[in-house]
N, C-alpha and C positions, 0 to 999 in steps of 0.2 A: 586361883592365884592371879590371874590374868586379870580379873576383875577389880581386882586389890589394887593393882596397879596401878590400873585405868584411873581408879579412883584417887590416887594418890598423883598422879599426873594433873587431874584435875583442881585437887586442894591446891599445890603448886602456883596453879597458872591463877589461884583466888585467892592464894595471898599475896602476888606478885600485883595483880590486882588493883587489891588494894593498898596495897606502898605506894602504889603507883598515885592512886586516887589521894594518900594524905599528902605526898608530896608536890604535886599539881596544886594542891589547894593552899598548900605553905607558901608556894611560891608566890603567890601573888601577896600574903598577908603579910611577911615580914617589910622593916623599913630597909631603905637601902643604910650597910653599915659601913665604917669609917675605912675596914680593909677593902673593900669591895669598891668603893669611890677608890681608893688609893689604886687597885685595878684598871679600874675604868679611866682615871688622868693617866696613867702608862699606857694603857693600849690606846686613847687617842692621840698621842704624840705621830708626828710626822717619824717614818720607820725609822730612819737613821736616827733621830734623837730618842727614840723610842730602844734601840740597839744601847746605845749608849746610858740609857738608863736601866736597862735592866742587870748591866753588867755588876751592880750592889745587892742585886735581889737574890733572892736561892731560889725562886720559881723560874723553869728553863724558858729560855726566851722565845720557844716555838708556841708557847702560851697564850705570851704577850700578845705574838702576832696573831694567833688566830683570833685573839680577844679583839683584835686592832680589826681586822675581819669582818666581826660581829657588829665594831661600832659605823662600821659605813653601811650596815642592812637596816639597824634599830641602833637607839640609845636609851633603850627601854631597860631597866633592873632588870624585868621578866626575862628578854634576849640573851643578856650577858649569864644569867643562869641556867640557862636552858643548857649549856656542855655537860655541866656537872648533873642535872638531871639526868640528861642519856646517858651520861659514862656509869652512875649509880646503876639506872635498870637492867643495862647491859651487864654491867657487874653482876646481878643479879643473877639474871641468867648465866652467864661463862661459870658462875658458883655453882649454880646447878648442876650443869653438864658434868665439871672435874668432878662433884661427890658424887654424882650418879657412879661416872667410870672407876674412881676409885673403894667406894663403897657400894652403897645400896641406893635406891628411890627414897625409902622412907628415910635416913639420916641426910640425903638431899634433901627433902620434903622440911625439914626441922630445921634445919641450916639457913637454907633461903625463907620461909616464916622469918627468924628469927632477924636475919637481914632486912627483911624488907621492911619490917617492923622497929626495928630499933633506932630510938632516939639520937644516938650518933648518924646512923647513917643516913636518917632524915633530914638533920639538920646542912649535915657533908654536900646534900644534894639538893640542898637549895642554896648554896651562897655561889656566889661570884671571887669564889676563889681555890687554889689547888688544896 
């Protein structure tokens, strides 16, 4: 049983993987799109006008700013998606763990497959936006 496991631990960590490796590679081939410019002109604002604009938008403004953050490191498309990349992988795994603790390995195992894999969530983790 142990072995079963082990081996299921392992699947896991290879299709994490690989979501990992399509969405790295997404990120560089998609264009920048119209919401994601529309990001990236709010989070270079100067903060206070930057405040003030985000007061129409529904995405919270702790966002903005960190997006504001990003654009004094890089003004690279790449830069500005790199959050929603980590917060996807991360995602990833935290799914992991709750199905482990709630259920079993192997419906963890199918769960995060199925995440790391899926076209929504690839796409989710490459834009430049919430």
């Amino acid at each position: 049983m142990l072995k079963v496991l082990q081996h299921i631990s392992g699947l896991v960590m290879f299709s994490m993987a690989v979501g990992f490796i399509i969405r790295v590679y997404l990120l560089f081939q998609r264009e920048f799109w119209l919401d994601e410019a529309f990001t990236f002109l709010v989070a270079d604002l100067p903060v206070k006008q930057l405040l003030l604009a985000v007061l129409s938008d529904n995405n919270p403004p702790f966002y903005y700013l960190f997006m504001h953050a990003l654009t004094r490191i890089s003004r690279s498309a790449e830069i500005l998606r790199l959050p929603s990349l980590l917060f996807n992988i991360g995602s990833a795994y935290f799914l992991y763990k709750i199905i482990v603790k709630l259920v079993d390995k192997k419906t963890a195992f199918y769960t995060v497959t199925f995440f790391s894999l899926s076209p929504l969530s690839i796409y989710l983790a490459t834009t430049a936006r919430l």
